[in-house]
C-alpha positions as CSV (number, residue, x, y, z in Angstrom):
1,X,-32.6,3.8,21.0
2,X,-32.4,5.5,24.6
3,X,-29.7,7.8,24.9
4,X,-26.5,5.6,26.3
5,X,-22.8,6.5,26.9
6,X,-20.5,5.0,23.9
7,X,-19.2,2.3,26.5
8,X,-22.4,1.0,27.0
9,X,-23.4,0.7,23.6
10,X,-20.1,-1.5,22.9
11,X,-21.6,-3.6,26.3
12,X,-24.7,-3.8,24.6
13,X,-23.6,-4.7,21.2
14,X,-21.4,-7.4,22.8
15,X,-23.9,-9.1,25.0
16,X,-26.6,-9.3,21.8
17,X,-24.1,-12.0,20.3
18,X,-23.0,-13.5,23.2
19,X,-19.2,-13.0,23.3
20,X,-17.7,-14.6,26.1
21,X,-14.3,-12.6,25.6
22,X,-16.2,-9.2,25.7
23,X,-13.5,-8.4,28.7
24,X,-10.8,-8.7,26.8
25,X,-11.6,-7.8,23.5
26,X,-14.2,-5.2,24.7
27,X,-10.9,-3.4,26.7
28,X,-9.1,-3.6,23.0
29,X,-11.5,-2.4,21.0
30,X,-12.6,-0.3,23.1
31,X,-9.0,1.7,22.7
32,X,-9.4,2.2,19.1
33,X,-13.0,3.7,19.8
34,X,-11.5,6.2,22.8
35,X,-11.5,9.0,20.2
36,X,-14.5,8.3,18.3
37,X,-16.7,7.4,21.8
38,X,-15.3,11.2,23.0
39,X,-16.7,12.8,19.9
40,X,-20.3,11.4,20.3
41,X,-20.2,11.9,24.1
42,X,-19.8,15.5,23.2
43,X,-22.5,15.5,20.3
44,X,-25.3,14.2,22.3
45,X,-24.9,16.8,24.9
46,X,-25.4,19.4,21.6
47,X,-27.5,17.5,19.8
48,X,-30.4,15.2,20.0
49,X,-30.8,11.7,18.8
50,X,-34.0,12.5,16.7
51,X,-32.0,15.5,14.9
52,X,-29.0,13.5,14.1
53,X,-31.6,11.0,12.7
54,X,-32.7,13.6,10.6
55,X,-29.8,15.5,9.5
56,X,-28.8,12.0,8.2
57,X,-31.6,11.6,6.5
58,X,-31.4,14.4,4.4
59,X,-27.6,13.7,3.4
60,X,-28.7,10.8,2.2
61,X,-31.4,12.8,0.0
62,X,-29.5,15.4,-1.0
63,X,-26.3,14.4,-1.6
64,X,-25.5,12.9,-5.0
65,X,-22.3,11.3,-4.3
66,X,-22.4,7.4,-5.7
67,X,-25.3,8.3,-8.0
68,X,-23.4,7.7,-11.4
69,X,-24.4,5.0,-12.9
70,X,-22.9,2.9,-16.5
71,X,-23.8,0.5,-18.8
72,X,-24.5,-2.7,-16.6
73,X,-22.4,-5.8,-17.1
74,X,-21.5,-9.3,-15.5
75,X,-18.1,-11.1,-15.3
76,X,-17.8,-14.8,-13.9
77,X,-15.3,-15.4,-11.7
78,X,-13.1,-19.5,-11.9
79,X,-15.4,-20.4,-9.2
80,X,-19.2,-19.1,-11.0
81,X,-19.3,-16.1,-8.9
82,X,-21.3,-12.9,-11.1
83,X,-19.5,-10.0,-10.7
84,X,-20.6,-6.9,-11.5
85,X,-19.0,-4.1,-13.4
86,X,-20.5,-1.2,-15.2
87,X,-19.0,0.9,-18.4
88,X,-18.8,4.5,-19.1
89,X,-17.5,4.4,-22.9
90,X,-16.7,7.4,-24.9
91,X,-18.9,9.2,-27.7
92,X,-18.1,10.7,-31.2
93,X,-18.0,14.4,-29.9
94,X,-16.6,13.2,-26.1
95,X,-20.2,12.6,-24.6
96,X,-20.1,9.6,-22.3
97,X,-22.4,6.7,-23.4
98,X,-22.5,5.6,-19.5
99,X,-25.1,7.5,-18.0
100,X,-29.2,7.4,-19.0
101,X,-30.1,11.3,-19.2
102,X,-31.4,12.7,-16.7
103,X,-29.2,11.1,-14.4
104,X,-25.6,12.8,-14.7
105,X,-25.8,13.5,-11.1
106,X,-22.4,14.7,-9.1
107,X,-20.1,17.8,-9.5
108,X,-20.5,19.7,-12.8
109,X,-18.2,17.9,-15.7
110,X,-14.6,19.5,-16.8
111,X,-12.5,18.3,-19.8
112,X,-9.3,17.6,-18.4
113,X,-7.8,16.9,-22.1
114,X,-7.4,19.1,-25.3
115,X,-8.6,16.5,-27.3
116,X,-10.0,12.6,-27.5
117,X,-7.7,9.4,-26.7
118,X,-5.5,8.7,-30.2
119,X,-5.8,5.0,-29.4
120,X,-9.0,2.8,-26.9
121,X,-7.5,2.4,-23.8
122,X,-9.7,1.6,-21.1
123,X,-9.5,2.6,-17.1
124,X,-10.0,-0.2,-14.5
125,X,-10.9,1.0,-11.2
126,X,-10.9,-1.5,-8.4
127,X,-12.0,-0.7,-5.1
128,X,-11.1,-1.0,-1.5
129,X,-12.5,-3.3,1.5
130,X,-15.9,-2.6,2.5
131,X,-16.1,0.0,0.1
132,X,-17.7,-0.5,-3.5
133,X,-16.8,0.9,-7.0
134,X,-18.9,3.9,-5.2
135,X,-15.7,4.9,-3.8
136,X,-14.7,6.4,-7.3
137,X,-17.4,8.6,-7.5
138,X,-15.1,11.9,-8.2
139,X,-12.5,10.3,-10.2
140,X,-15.4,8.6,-12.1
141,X,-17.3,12.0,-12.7
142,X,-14.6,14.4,-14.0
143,X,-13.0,11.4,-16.4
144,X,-17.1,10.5,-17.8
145,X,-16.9,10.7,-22.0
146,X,-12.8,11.5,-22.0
147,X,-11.5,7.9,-21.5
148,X,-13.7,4.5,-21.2
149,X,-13.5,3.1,-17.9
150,X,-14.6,-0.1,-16.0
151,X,-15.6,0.4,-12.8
152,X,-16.7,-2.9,-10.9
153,X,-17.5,-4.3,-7.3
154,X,-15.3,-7.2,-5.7
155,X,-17.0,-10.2,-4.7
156,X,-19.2,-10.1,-1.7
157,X,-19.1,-6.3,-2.2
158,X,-21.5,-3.4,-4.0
159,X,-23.8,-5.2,-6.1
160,X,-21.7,-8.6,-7.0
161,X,-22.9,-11.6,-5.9
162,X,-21.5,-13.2,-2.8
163,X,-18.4,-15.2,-3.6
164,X,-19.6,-19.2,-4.2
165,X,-16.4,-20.4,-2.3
166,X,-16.9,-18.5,0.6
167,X,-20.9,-19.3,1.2
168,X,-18.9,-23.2,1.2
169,X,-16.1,-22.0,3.4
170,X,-13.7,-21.6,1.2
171,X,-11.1,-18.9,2.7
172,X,-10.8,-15.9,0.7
173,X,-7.3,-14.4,-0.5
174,X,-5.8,-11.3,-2.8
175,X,-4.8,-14.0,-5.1
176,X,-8.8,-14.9,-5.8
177,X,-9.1,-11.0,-6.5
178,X,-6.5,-10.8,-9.0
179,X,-8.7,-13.8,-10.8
180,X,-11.5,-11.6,-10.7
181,X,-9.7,-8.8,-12.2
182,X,-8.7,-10.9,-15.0
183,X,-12.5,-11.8,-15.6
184,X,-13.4,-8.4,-15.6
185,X,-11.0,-7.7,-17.7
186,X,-11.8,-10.2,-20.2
187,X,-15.9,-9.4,-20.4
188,X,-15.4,-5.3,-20.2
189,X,-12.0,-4.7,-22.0
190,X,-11.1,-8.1,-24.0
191,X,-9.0,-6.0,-26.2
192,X,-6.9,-2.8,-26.0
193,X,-4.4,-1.1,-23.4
194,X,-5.8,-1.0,-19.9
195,X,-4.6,1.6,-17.1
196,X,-5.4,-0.3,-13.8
197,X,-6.1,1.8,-10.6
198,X,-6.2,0.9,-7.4
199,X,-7.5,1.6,-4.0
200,X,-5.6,-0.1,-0.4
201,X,-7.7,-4.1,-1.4
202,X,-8.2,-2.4,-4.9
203,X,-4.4,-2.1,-4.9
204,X,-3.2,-5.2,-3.6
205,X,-5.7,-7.0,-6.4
206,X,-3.6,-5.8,-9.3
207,X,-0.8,-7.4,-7.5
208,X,-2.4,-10.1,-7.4
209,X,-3.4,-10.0,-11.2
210,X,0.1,-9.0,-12.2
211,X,1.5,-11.6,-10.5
212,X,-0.9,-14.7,-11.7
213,X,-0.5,-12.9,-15.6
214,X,2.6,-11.3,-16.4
215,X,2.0,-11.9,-19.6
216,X,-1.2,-9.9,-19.8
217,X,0.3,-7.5,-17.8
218,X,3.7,-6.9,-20.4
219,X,1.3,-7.2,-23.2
220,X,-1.9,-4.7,-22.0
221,X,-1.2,-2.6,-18.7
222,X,-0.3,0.8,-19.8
223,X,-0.2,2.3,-16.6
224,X,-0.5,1.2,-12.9
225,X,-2.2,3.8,-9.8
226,X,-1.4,2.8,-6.2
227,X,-3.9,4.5,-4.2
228,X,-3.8,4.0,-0.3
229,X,-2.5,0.1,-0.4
230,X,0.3,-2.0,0.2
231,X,2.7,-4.8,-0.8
232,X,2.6,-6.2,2.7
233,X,3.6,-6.7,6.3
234,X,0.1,-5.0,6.9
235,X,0.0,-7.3,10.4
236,X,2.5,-5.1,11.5
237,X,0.6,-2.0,10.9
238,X,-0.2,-0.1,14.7
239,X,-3.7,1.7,13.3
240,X,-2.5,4.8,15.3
241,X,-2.8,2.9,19.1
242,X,-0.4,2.1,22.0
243,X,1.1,-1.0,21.7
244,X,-0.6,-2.7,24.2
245,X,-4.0,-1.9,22.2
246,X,-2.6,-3.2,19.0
247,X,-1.6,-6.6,20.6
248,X,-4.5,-7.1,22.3
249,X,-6.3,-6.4,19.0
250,X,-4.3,-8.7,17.3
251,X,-4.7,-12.0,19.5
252,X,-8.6,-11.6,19.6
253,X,-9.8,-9.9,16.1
254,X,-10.2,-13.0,13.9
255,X,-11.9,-14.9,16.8
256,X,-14.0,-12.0,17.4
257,X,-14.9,-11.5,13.4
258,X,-15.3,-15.4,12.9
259,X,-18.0,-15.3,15.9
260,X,-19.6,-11.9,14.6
261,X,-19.6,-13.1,11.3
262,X,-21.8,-16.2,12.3
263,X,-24.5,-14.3,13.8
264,X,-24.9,-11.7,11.2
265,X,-28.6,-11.2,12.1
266,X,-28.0,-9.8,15.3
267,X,-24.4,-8.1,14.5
268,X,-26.3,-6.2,12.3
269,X,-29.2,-5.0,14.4
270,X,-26.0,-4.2,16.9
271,X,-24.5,-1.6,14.5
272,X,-27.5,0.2,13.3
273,X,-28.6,0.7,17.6
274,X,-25.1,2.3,17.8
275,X,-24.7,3.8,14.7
276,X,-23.7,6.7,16.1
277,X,-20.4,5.2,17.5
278,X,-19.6,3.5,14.0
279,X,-20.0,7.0,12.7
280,X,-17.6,8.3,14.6
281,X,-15.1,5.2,13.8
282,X,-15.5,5.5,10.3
283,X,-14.8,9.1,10.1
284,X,-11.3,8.8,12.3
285,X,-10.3,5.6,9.9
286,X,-11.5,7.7,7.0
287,X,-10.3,10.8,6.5
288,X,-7.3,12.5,8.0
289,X,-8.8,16.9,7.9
290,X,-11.8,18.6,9.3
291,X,-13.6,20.4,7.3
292,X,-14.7,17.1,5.1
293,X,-18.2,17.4,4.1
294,X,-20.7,16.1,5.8
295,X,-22.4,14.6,2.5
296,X,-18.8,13.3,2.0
297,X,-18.6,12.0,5.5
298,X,-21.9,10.3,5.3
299,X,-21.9,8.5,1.8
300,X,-18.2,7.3,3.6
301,X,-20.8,5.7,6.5
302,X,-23.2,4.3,4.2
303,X,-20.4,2.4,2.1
304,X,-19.0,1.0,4.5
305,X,-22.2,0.2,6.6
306,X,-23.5,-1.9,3.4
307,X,-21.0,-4.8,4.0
308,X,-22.3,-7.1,5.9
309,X,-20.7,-8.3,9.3
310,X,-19.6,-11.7,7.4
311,X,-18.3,-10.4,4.8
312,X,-16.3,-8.2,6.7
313,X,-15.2,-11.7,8.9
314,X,-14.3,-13.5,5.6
315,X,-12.1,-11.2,4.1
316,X,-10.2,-9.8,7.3
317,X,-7.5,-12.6,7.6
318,X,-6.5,-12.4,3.8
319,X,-4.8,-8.7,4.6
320,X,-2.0,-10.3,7.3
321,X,-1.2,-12.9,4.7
322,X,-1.0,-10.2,2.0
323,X,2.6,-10.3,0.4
324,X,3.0,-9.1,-3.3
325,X,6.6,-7.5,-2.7
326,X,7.7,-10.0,-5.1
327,X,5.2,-9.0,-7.9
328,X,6.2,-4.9,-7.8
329,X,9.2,-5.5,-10.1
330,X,6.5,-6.6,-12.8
331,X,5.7,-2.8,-12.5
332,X,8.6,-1.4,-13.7
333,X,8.3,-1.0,-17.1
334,X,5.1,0.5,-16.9
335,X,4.2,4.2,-15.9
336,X,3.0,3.9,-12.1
337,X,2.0,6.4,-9.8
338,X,2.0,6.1,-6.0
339,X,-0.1,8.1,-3.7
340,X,-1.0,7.8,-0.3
341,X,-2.5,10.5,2.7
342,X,0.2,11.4,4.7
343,X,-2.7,10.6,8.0
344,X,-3.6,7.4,6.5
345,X,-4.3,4.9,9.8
346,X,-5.2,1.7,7.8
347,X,-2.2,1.8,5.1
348,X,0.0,4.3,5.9
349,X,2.5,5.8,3.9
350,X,5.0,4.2,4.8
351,X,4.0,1.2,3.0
352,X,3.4,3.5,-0.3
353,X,6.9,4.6,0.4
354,X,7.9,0.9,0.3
355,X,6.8,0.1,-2.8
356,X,8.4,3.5,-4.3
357,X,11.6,2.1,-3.0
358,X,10.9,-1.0,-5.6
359,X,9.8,0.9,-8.2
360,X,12.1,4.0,-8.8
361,X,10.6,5.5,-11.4
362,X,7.4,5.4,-10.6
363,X,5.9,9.0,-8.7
364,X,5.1,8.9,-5.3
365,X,2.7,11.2,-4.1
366,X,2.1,11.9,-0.2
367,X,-1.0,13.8,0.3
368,X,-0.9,16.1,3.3
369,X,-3.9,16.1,5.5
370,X,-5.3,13.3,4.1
371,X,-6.7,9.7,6.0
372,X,-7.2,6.6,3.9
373,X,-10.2,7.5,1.9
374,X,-8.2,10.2,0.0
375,X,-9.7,9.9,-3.3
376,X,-13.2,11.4,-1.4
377,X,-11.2,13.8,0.6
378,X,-9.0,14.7,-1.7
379,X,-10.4,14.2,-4.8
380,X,-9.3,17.3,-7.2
381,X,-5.7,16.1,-6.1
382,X,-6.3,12.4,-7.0
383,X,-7.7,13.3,-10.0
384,X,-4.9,15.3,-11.0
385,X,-2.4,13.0,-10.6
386,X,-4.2,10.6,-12.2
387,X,-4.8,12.5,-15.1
388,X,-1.2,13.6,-15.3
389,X,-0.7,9.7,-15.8
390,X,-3.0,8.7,-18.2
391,X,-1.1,11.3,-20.2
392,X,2.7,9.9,-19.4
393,X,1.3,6.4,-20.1
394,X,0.2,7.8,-24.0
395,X,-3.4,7.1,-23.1
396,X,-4.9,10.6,-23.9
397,X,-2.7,14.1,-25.6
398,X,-1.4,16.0,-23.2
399,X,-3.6,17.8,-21.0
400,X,-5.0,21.3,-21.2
401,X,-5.6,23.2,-17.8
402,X,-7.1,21.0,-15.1
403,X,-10.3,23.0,-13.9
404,X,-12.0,21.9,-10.4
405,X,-13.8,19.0,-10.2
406,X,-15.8,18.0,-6.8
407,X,-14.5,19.4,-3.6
408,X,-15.4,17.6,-0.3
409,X,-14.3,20.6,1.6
410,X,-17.3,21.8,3.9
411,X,-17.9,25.7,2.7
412,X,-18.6,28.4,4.5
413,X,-22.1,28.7,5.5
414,X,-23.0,25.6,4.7
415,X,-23.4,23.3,1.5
């Protein structure tokens, strides 16, 4: 690709599928880009496309985030979609049957507990939008052979098959998610407590769940984690832009996404020629500090980069419906922890502070300099907390001494 200012590229991008609104929507989105379109203006008079190419490149070669890998399984969803989870289970002697050897890739393993779980309780991690259970990757390695966990992909996401009723046009919703929790649920973890934990979509599915089976959830959730989501009123949310960007955002997104998202071919071939843009996007809706990673940074792009355009369209309108205040009193007799990044554009505190008003009890945790993908920014904090409710919920002794366990701060030097 020539080298081209970051306004051209969104031209460019826009005339490949045609948009006749590109004026107006162009203007809009092109004030949530301002920042990210500066940044790359001022990279590619420092550095040269064929550099960046290759500096990404290696990242991808060398960094071992997402790399974990469990024992495979499938779930079927009430409409015949496969979705796909994976298990790490504990060992006699606290080795994690999960992983093939040779393949315990990521940061170095701590025990975070003095001793094995008294009783099987099983961790259910469910993941954001256009993430993929990925996301985890931290949480995932320091918790490997200490407690069994689930981790899965939501339809149309990671490796899970696209979801049936969308491919007919069926609209997608949080309630559908919280039906796929449930079949999870049932294939990896028919029996036992269960500690649910989730990420902003991730979140609002065990709403979903708890509110479709509050049965299930009296009789089997030991613990609930709120990471980055929200209860609702998400149309309302600003994204960090004037309010005259926000509304012109608002009026022409879901046109915009429903004609993107039916020429997928040639979206995509749009975002990989400026890739460089959509790097700089991701990072601002991503992380809330500096001195991220660039690994970090750059498994973030490749995430989010992996959903396609129509998936992306499909599930976008299901977030201003979103309304689970009614379910959060379900939560209340269960340990629940709240934690959000205090520079979080996408959900921002504020709506973790919300549901904290519902649930008193429950901790709330604001993460200073932190954006939306806080469990990857922040992970030794997440993990922490987390941790620290496994224990209040009964699910492992109490802890000993909490060493460090993946840093995504960039070092001194270099990685």
């Amino acid at each position: 690709m020539s080298e081209i200012s970051a306004g051209d590229a969104m031209a460019t991008a826009a005339s490949t599928v045609g948009w006749r609104r590109a004026g107006v929507a162009g203007a809009a989105i092109g004030v949530i880009a301002a920042g990210a379109a500066a940044g790359v203006a001022v990279e590619r008079l420092t550095v040269g496309r064929g550099m960046r190419k290759r500096a990404r490149l290696a990242l991808d070669a060398t960094g071992p985030y997402g790399s974990l890998r469990g024992l495979p399984g499938r779930a079927t969803a009430d409409d015949g979609t496969e979705l796909y989870y994976e298990i790490d289970e504990v060992e006699p002697g606290g080795g994690s049957g999960g992983t093939p050897p040779g393949n315990a890739t990521g940061p170095r393993r701590r025990r975070l507990f003095g001793r094995k779980a008294p009783a099987p309780v099983t961790v259910v991690f469910s993941h954001g939008y256009c993430l993929s259970q990925d996301s985890w990757h931290f949480q995932r390695a320091a918790l490997r052979g200490l407690v069994r966990t689930v981790h899965w992909d939501q339809r149309s996401h990671g490796r899970s098959e696209r979801g049936r009723a969308q491919a007919q046009g069926v609209h997608v919703g949080i309630d559908q998610l919280g039906r796929d929790l449930k079949a999870v649920i049932d294939a990896a973890a028919p029996e036992g407590p269960v500690v649910l934990v989730g990420h902003s979509m991730g979140g609002m599915t065990i709403m979903a769940f708890a509110d479709q089976y509050p049965a299930l959830m009296r009789d089997r959730v030991a613990a609930v984690a709120f990471v980055g989501t929200s209860s609702g009123k998400l149309g309302e949310v600003n994204f960090g832009l004037p309010v005259a960007g926000v509304n012109a955002v608002r009026r022409v997104l879901p046109g915009v996404l429903k004609a993107l998202g039916s020429q997928a071919e040639l979206v995509e071939r749009g975002r990989r020629a400026t890739a460089d843009l959509f790097a700089g996007l991701i990072k601002r809706y991503s992380f809330g500090s500096r001195d991220v990673d660039p690994a970090v940074e750059r498994f973030a792009e490749r995430l989010i980069e992996s959903t396609p355009i129509d998936v992306v369209a499909e599930f976008y309108p299901a977030f201003t419906e979103h309304d689970k205040s009614a379910a959060l009193p379900l939560f209340l007799d269960v340990p629940v922890l709240i934690l959000a990044g205090d520079k979080d554009l996408v959900t921002p505190s504020s709506h973790s502070e919300a549901i904290a008003d519902r649930l008193p009890d429950a901790e709330l945790v604001i993460v200073p300099d932190a954006g939306h993908l806080v469990m990857l920014e922040h992970p030794e904090t997440v993990t922490d907390r987390l941790a620290d409710l496994l224990v209040r919920a009964g699910a492992v002794p109490e802890s000993s001494n909490v060493g460090g366990h993946g840093s995504t701060a960039q070092q001194p030097g270099g990685r």
